[in-house]
VMD Tcl script that draws the C-alpha trace (Angstrom):
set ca {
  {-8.77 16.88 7.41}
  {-11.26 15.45 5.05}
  {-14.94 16.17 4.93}
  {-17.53 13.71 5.90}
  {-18.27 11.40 3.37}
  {-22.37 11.33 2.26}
  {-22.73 9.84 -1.16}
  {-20.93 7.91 -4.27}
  {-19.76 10.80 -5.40}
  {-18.55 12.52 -2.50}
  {-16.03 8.71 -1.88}
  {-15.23 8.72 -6.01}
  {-14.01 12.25 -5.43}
  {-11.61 10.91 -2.20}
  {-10.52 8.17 -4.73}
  {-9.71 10.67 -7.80}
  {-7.27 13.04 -5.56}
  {-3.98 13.41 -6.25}
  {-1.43 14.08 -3.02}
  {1.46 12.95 -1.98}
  {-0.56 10.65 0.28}
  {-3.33 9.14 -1.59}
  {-2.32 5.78 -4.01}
  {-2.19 6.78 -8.04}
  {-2.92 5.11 -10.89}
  {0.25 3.97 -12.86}
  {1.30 3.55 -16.41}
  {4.66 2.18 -18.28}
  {6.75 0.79 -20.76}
  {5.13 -1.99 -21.66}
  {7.85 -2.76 -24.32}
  {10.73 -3.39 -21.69}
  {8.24 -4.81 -19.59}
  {8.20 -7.46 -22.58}
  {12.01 -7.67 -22.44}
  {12.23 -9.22 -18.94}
  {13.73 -12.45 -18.57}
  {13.08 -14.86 -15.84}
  {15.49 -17.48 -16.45}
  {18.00 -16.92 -13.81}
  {15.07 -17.64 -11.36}
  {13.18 -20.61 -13.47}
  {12.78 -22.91 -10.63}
  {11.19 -20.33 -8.43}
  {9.37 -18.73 -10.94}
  {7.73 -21.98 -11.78}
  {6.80 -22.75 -8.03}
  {5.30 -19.59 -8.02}
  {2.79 -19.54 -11.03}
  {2.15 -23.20 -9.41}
  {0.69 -21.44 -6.39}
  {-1.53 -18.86 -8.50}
  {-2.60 -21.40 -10.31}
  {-3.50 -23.40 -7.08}
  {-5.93 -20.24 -5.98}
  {-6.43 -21.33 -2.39}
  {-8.19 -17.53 -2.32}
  {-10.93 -18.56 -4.57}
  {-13.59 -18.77 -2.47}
  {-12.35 -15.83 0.67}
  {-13.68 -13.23 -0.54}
  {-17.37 -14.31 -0.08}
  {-19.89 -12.26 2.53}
  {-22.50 -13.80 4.15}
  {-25.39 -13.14 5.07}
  {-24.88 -11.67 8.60}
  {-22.08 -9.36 7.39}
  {-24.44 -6.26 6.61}
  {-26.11 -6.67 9.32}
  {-22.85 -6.83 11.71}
  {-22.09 -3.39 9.88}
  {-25.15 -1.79 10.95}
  {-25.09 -2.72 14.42}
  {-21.31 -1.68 14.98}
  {-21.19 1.18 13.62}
  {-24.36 2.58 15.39}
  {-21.68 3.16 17.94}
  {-18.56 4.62 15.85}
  {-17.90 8.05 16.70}
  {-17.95 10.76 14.11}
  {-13.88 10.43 14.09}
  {-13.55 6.60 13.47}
  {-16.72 6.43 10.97}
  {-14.50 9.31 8.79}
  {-11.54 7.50 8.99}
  {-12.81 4.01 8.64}
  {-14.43 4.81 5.18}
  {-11.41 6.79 3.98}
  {-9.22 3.75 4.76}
  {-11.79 1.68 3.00}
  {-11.80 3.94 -0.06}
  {-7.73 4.76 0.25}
  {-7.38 0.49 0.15}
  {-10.01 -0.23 -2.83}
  {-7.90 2.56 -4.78}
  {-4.63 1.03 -4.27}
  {-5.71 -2.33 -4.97}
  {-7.72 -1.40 -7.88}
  {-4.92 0.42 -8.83}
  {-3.02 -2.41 -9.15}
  {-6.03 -4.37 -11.39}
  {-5.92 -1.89 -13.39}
  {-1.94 -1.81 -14.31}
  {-1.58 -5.52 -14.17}
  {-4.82 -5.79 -16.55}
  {-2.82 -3.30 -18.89}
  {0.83 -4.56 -19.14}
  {-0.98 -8.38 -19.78}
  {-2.70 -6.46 -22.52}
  {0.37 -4.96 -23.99}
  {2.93 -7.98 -23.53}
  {3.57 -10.92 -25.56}
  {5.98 -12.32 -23.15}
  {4.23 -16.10 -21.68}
  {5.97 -15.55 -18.22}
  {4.93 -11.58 -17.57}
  {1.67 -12.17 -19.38}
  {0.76 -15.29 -16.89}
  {1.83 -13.30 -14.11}
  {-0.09 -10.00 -14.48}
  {-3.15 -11.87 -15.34}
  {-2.66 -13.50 -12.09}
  {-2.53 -10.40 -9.92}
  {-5.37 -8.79 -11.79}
  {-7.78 -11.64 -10.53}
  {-6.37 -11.37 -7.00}
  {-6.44 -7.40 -7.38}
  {-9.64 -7.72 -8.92}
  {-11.60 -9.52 -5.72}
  {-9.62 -7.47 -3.38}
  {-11.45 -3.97 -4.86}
  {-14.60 -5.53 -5.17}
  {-15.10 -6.34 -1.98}
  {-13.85 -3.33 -0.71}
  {-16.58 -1.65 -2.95}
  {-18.58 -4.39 -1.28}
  {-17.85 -2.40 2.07}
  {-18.48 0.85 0.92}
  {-21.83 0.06 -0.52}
  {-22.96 -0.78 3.06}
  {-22.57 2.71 3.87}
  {-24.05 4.02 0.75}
  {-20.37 5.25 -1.18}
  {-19.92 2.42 -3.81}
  {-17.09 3.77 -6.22}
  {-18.13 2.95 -10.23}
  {-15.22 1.54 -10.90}
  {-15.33 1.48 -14.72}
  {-15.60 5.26 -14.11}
  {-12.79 5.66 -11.74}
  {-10.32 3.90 -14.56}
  {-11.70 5.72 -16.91}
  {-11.21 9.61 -15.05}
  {-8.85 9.24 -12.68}
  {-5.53 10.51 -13.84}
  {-2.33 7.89 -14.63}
  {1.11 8.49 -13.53}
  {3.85 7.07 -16.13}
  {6.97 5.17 -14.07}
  {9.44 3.31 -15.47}
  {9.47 -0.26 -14.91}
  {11.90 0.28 -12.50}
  {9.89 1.96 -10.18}
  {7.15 0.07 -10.63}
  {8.90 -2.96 -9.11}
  {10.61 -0.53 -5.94}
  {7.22 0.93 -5.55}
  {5.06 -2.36 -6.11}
  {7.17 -4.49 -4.45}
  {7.38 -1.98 -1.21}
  {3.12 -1.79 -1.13}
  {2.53 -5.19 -1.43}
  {5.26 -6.24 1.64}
  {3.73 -3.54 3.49}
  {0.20 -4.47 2.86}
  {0.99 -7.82 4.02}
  {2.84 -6.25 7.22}
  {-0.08 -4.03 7.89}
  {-2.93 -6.68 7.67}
  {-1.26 -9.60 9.29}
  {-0.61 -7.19 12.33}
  {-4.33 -5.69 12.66}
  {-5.28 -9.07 12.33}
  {-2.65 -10.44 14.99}
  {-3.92 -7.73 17.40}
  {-7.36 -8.79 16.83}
  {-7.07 -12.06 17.32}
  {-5.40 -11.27 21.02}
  {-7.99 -8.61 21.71}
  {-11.40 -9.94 19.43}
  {-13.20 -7.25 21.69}
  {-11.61 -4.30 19.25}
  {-13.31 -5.85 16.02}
  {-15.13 -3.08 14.85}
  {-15.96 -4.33 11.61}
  {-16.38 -8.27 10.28}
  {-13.88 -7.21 7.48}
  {-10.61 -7.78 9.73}
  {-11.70 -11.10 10.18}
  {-9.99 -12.13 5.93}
  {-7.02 -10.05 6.83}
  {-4.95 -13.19 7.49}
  {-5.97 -15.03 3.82}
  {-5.79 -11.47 1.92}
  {-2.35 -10.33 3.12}
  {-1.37 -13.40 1.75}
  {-1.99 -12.60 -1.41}
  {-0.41 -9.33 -1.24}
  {2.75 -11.22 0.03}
  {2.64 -13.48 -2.72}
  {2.23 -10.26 -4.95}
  {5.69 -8.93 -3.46}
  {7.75 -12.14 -4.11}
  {6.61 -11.94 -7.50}
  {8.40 -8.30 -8.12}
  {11.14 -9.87 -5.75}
  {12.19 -12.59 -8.19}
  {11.83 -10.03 -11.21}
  {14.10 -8.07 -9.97}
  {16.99 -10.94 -8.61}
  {16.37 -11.62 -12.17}
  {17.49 -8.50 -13.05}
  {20.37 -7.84 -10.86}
  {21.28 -4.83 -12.29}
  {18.25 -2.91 -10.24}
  {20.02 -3.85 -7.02}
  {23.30 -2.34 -7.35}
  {24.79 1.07 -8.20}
  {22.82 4.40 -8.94}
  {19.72 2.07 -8.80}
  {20.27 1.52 -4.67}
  {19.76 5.41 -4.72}
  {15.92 4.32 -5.88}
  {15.81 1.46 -3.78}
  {16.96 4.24 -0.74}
  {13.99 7.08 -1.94}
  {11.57 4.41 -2.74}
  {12.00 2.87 1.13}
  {11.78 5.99 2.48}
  {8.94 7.40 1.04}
  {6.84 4.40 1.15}
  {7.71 4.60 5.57}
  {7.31 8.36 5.40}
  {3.95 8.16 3.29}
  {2.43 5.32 5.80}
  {3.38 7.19 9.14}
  {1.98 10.47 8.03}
  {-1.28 8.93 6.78}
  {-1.71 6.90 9.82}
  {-1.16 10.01 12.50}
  {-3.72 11.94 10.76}
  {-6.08 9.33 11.58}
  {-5.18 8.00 14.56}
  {-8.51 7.01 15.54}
  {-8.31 3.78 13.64}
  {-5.49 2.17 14.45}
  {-6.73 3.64 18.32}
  {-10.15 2.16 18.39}
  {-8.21 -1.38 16.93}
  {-6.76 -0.82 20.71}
  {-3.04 0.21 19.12}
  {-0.66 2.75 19.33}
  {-0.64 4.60 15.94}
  {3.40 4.90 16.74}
  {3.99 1.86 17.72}
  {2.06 0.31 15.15}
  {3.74 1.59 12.68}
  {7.49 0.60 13.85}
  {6.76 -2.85 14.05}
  {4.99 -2.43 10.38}
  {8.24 -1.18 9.31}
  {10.36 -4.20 11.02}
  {8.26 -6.38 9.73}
  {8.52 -4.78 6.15}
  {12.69 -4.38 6.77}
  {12.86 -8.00 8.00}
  {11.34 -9.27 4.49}
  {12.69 -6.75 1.93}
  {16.26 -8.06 2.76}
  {15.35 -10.85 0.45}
  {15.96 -8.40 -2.80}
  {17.43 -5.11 -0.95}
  {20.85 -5.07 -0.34}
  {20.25 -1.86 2.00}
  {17.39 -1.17 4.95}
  {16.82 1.74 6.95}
  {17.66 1.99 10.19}
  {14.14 3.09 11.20}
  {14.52 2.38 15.02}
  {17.50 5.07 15.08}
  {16.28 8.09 17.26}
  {17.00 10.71 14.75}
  {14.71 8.90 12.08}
  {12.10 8.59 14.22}
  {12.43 12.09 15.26}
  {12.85 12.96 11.91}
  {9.13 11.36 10.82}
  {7.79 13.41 13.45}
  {8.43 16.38 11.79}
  {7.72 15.57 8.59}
  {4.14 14.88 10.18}
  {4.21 18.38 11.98}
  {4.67 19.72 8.29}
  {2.54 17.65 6.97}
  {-0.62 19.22 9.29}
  {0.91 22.53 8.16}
  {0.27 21.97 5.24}
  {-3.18 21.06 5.60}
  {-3.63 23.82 7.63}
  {-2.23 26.51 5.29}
  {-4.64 24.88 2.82}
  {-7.50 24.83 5.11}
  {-6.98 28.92 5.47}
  {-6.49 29.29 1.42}
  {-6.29 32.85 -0.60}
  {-2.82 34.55 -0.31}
  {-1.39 34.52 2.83}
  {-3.03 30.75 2.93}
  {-0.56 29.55 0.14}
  {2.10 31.53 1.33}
  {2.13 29.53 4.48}
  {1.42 26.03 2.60}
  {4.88 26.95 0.33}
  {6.79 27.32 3.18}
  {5.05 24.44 4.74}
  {5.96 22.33 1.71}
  {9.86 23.63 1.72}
  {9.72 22.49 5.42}
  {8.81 19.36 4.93}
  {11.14 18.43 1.50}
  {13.98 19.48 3.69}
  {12.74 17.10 6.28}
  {12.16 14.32 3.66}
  {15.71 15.33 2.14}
  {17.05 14.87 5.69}
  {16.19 11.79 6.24}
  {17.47 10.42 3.04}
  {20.54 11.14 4.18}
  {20.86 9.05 7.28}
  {22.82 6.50 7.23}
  {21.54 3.28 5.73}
  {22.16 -0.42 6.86}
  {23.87 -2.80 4.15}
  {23.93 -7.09 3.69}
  {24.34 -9.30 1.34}
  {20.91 -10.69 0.15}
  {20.32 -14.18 0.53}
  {20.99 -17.02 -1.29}
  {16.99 -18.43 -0.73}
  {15.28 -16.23 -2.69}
  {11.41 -16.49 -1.09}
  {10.37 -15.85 1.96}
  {7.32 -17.57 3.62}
  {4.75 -15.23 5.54}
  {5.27 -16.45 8.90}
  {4.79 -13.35 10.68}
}
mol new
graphics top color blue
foreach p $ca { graphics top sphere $p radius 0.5 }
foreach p [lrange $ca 0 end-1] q [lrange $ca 1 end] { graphics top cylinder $p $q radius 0.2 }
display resetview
């Protein structure tokens, strides 16, 4: 469990860790990055950049001037439990989007290729306002994250291009599938909106979809990442994306609880929601409603609070117990990579419209 957050510093340090749960910052080959070729997909590309171009997100992420003071009054009455869990989602969300500024910023940098160049510069502005007013959020509770400093300290984690577009591609459809339900539930139950920021869910997960199609038509550009050893990738990169989200969410349950869900539940129909959309460009899904992979999750979550626990005790027979911990739960991960997987043929249409 993490300790109460009471300063800048204390939220920059939350922001800097590296675990298997908190988003990194990513670097890659920017020279076969400048080797992609969009041609096969030249009419949708083109509709796409239309649509960046178009901005309809220009002027969302504005507060006014009753949003501070909405914050103060609701969260008089948070409980110790959701106030802890509602900044470390706010600085766990301003580090994966400004993770994404930051790599999109640096492959436009390093590419001379018009279409990629266009593209990334794209995402960096809608990466860009997303972070910011996060930070916007955290400043009303006095943890605003330097920024410039958090690019400059926090450690980078090379991945091929490859990855980058299973990885990139699998947070951006699951942002989308995250927000759009919060928001969803909130606008059935408006009595559960703890916070005003819920209320641009709807026009910022549409951004983050947008994001996803963009890696979707890279890669149905490059079919070659969609069959063979690569599915193997695809297969890891699904799972650990699922696994990484359900563990995270149960060892905060009191957020998705005082949004008046089920933590569980919430998190299956996340991952239909994902499945249903990532058959567009993956020509396997997990079968994530099958008993023994949800059973399987749940242990990977009781290791998971081993884990924390063995490092909560510490000294010797503190990291003997978090090794084992850790073997417990790669065997679980390992496990579930095995299950069987479902397979289709991917569609002819290669975008999908956010309808959910």
């Amino acid at each position: 469990m993490q300790a109460d957050l009471h300063s800048p510093q204390d939220a920059a340090g939350l922001a800097k860790q590296e675990t298997v749960l908190t988003p990194r910052f990513y670097t890659t080959d920017y020279a076969a990055m400048d080797r992609l070729d969009v041609t096969p997909v030249r009419a949708e590309w083109d509709a796409m950049m239309a649509e960046y171009e178009g901005d309809n997100n220009h002027d969302h992420f504005q507060r006014d001037a009753a949003f501070a003071a909405e914050v103060a009054a609701a969260s008089a009455a948070w409980s110790p439990q959701l106030r802890r869990d509602f900044q470390e989602f706010l600085v766990s969300s301003l580090t994966s989007e400004y993770s994404g500024c930051v790599l999109y910023a640096e492959i436009a940098r390093h590419v001379e290729n018009p279409d990629i160049r266009q593209l990334m510069r794209y995402m960096t502005r809608d990466e860009s306002r997303h972070a910011n007013f996060l930070n916007q959020s955290l400043k009303d509770f006095g943890l605003g994250i330097d920024l410039v400093n958090l690019r400059q300290t926090k450690r980078y984690t090379f991945f091929k291009p490859k990855y980058i577009f299973y990885a990139t591609y699998l947070s951006e459809k699951i942002g989308y599938a995250r927000y759009i339900s919060i928001y969803r539930q909130l606008e059935r139950h408006p009595e559960h909106r703890f916070h005003p920021i819920f209320r641009w869910f709807e026009r910022w997960c549409n951004d983050e979809f947008r994001h996803g199609e963009s890696f979707a038509l890279l890669m149905r550009a490059q079919p070659h990442l969609l069959r063979g050893a690569n599915l193997l990738w695809v297969r890891f990169f699904l799972l650990a994306v699922y696994a990484t989200m359900y563990v995270r969410d149960h060892t905060r349950p009191w957020l998705a609880e005082a949004l008046g869900m089920d933590p569980t539940r919430y998190d299956h129909e996340v991952f239909d929601i994902t499945t249903a959309i990532s058959r567009q460009v993956f020509p396997i899904s997990l079968d994530t409603d099958a008993p023994a992979f949800r059973a399987g999750l749940d242990r990977l979550l009781h290791w998971s609070r081993r884990i924390d626990a063995a490092k909560a005790r510490g000294g010797l027979v503190g990291g003997i117990a978090r090794g084992w911990a850790a073997m417990g739960a790669a065997g679980c991960f390992a496990r579930l990579y095995l299950q069987p997987v479902r397979r289709h043929a991917l569609p002819a249409q290669m975008r999908v419209a956010p309808v959910w």
